[in-house]
ROLO-380832 format. One record per residue (C-alpha): x, y, z. Coordinates in steps of 0.1 Angstrom, whole numbers, padded with zeros to 4 digits, always signed. Layout:
# residues N
XYZ/...
This chain:
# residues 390
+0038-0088+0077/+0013-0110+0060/-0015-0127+0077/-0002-0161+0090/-0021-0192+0086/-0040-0204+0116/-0025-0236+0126/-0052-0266+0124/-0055-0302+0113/-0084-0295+0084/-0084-0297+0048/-0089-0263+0030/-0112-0260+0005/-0107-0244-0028/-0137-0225-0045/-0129-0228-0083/-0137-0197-0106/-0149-0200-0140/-0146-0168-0168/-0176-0149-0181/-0181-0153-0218/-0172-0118-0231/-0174-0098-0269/-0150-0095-0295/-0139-0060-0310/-0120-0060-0345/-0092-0030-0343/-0106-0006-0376/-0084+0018-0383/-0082+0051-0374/-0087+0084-0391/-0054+0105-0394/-0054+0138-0373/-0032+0160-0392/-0015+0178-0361/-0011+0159-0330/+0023+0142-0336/+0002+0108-0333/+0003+0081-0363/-0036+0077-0357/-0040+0055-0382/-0010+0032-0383/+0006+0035-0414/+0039+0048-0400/+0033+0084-0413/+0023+0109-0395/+0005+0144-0397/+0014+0159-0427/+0036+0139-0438/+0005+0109-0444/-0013+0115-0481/-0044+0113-0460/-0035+0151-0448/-0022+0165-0480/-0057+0184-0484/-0060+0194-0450/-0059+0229-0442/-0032+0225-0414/-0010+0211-0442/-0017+0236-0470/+0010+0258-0487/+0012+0292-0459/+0010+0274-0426/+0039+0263-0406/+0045+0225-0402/+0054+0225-0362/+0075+0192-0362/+0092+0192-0397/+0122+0217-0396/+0111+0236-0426/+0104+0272-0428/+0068+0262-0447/+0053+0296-0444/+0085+0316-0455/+0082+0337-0426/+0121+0331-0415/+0104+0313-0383/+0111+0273-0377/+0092+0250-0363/+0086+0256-0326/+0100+0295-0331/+0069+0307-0355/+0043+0320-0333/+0018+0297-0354/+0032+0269-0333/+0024+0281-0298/-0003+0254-0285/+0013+0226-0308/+0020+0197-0289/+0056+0197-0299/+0062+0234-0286/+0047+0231-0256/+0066+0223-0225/+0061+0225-0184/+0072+0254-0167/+0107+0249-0146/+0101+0238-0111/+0131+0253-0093/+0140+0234-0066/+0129+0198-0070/+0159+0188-0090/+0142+0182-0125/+0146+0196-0159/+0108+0203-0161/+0108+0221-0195/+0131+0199-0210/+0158+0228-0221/+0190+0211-0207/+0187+0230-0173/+0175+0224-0141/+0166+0243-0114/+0188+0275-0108/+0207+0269-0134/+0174+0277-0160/+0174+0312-0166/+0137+0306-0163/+0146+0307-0127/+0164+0340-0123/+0139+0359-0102/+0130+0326-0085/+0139+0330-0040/+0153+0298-0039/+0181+0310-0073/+0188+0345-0053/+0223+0350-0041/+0223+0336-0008/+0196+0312-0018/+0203+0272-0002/+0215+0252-0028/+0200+0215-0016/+0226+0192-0030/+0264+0213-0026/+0267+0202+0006/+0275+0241+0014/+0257+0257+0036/+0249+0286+0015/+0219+0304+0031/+0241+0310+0063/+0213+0295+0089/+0238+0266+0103/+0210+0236+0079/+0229+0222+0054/+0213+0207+0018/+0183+0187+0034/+0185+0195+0068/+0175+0230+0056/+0135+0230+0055/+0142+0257+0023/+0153+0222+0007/+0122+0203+0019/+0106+0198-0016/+0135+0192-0033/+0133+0156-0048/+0166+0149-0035/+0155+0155+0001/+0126+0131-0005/+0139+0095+0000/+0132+0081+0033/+0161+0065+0052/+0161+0021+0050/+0158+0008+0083/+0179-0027+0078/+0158-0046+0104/+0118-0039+0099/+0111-0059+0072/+0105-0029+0047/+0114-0012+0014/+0113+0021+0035/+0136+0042+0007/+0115+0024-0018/+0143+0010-0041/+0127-0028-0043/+0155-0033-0018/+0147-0045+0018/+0166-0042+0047/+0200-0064+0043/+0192-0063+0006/+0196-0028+0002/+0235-0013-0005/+0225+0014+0024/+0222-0015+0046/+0258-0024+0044/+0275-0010+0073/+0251-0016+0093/+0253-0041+0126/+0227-0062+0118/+0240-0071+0078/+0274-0071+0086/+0279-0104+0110/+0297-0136+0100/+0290-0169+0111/+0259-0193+0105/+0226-0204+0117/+0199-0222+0109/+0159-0227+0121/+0175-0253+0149/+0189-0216+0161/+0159-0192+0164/+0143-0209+0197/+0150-0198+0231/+0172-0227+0249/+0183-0233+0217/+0223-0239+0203/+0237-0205+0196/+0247-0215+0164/+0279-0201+0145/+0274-0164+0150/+0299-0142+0159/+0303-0122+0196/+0272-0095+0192/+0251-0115+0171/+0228-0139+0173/+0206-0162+0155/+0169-0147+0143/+0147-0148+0115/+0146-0121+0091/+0110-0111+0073/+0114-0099+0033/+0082-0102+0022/+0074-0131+0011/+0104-0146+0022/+0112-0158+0061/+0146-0172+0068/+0177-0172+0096/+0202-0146+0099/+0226-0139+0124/+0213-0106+0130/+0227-0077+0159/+0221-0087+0193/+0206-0050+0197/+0178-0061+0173/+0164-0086+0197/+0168-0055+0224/+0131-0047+0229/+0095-0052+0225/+0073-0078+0250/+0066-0114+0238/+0026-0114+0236/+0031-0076+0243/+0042-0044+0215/+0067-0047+0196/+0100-0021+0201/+0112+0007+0178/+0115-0010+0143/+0100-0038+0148/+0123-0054+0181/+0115-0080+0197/+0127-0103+0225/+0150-0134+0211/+0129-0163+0201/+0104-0145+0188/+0089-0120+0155/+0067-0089+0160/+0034-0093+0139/+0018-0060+0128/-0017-0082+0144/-0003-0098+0182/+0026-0078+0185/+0061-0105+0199/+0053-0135+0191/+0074-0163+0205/+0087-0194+0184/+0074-0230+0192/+0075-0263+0174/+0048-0270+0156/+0064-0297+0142/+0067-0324+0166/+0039-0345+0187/+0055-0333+0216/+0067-0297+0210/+0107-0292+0218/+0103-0260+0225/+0073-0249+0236/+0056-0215+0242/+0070-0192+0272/+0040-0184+0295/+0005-0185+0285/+0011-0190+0252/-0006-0210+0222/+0014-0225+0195/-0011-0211+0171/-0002-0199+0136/+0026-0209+0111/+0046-0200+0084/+0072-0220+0064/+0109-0204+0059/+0130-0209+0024/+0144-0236+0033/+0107-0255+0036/+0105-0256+0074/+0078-0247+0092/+0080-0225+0121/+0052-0219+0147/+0045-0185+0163/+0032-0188+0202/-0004-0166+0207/-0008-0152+0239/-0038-0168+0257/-0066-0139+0267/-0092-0164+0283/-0115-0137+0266/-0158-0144+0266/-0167-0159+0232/-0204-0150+0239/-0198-0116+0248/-0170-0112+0226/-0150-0088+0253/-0120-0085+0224/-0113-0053+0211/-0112-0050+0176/-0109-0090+0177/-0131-0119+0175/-0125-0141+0206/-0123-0176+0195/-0124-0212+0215/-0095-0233+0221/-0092-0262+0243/-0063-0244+0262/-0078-0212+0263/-0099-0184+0245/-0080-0161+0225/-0082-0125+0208/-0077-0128+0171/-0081-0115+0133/-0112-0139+0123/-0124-0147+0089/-0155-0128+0096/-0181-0157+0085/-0216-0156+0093/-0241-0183+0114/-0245-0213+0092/-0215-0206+0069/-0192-0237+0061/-0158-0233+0079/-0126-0255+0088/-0107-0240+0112/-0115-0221+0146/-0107-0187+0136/-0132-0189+0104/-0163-0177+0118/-0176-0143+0134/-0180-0130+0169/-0201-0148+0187/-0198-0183+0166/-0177-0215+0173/-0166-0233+0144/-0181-0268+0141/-0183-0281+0112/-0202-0245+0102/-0205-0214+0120/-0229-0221+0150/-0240-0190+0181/-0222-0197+0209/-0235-0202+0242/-0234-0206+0278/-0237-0242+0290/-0252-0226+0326/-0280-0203+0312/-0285-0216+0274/-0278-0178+0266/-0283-0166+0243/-0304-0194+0223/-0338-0192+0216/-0354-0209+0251/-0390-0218+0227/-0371-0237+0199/-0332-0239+0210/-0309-0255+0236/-0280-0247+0243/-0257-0281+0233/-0226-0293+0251/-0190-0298+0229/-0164-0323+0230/-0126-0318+0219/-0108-0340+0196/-0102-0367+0227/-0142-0370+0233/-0131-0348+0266/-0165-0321+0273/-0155-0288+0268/-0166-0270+0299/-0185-0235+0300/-0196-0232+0258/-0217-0250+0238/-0237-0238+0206/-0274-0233+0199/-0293-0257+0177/-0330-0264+0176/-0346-0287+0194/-0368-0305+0163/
């Protein structure tokens, strides 16, 4: 899934980029090579057939022309069939693979059925053939499910799973989206819903018995779908997600957090709010321009010590959490909490946190450690940041 914008009441800043003056090259024409197949010099004749070649040896009266079908050296041989012609580029071909489905040499036959095959294992009597649906090698594995067939290209295309947000069978198709996808549970309800749908205590919406109301993820795209109630059969809300990418109803798995309840981050006072000890924290806006907030799980983690693994533990008002940060450095200009690095709160810039008790870890011969207030003018207990004294 993408990375979801943390939710915050700043203005983002936009860094503008200008383009580098570069050099000009004028196109000069090329020189004709008189036995590449290539019109090197753009005048729409090629090889020997340009005037620029007419003196070249390759060209001269007793050679063979590879690409012209004439017999130029009178030798009875055409083309591709005089030995002259071996390493041209139009006479040489790849060698048959035989078993990946392909016509590698570009002779009309593929595979087993290219006598360039015949003393190939895979083309000997007996031999599995990966796409008869016959189970001709007598081992009880038929086409595909025979590892004989594993390389074969049509024993290479991974199976669409219609719920996981991914082109897994790589046809720019994504789960629903994908003809594969048609029978399955999950694509094939009826009925209606709509964002008002997703939350838990919600109105069911118009989905039919065994489905229900979810979002569906095709990157870039979020929107509702009444999806398989099976597909909400798994995963923890600020736990893992299940099998696929299941998670409980009400909420989306995030390849970051994991189940990740809905709230409203919409309203003053949120309708539906986050289960447990959850944050309404991040956002994201569906197709139909509404905007959705996912619930972080609260890990009342040590911004000093920065106890997260793998995270950055950030400051909230109601509660510390573990999250992806934007990584800047002390004294870098930032907007929103998650901007800054471990050990920084965002103020303004990116300042070393501290601990209001001990001053720890500012500087006790030029720093203190300085007290915070949220957006109400309320202290924040515990955390300041260190700043000189002078």
């Amino acid at each position: 899934m993408k990375t979801l914008p943390f939710l915050a009441i700043f203005s983002m800043l936009l860094a503008g980029f200008g383009c580098a003056g570069g050099t000009t090259t004028s196109n000069q024409p090329q020189t004709e090579i008189c036995d590449n197949d290539l019109d090197d010099d753009g005048d729409h004749m090629l090889d020997c057939f340009d005037p620029d070649c007419y003196s070249s040896p390759v060209c001269a009266s007793g050679l063979e022309i590879c690409n012209n079908g004439v017999d130029d050296d009178g030798d009875t041989l055409v083309d591709c069939a005089d030995p002259q012609c071996a390493t041209h580029s139009a006479c040489t071909t790849s060698p048959e693979n035989c078993s990946n489905g392909i016509d590698d040499d570009g002779d009309g036959n593929t595979d087993c059925a290219d006598s360039d095959c015949a003393s190939n294992v895979l083309c000997q009597a007996g031999a599995e053939n990966c796409v008869n649906g016959i189970d001709d090698d007598g081992d009880s594995a038929i086409d595909c499910a025979d590892l004989d067939c594993a390389s074969h290209s049509a024993c290479q295309t991974a199976t669409e799973n219609c719920t996981n947000g991914t082109d897994d069978d790589g046809d720019g198709n994504i789960d629903c989206a994908d003809a594969d996808c048609a029978g399955n549970a999950a694509c094939t309800s009826t009925g209606t819903c709509t964002e008002d749908n997703i939350y838990v205590g919600a109105p069911a919406g118009g989905c039919t018995a065994g489905n229900q109301c979810g979002i569906t993820y095709q990157n870039p795209d979020y929107f509702p779908q009444c999806r398989a109630s099976a597909t909400f059969a798994g995963g923890t809300n600020y736990g893992a997600c299940g099998t696929g990418g299941v998670c409980p109803f009400g909420s989306l798995c995030d390849a970051s957090y994991g189940c990740m309840p809905f709230c409203d981050a919409v309203n003053t006072v949120p309708t539906y709010s986050c289960p447990g000890a959850g944050i309404c924290l991040y956002v994201f806006t569906t197709t139909a321009n509404r905007t959705i907030g996912l619930c972080k799980g609260i890990d009342n983690c040590d911004v000093v010590a920065n106890n997260c693994s793998g995270k950055t533990c950030v400051l909230l008002v109601d509660g510390n959490v573990c999250v992806v940060s934007g990584g800047l450095g002390e004294g870098a200009a930032c907007n929103y909490a998650d901007d800054c690095g471990a050990g920084l709160i965002c103020v303004g810039t990116c300042m070393r946190a501290c601990y209001l008790s001990s001053a720890d870890p500012c500087d006790w011969l030029t720093e203190d450690c300085y007290p915070l207030d949220d957006a109400n003018g309320n202290p924040i207990p515990t955390y300041g940041v260190c700043d000189s004294y002078f």
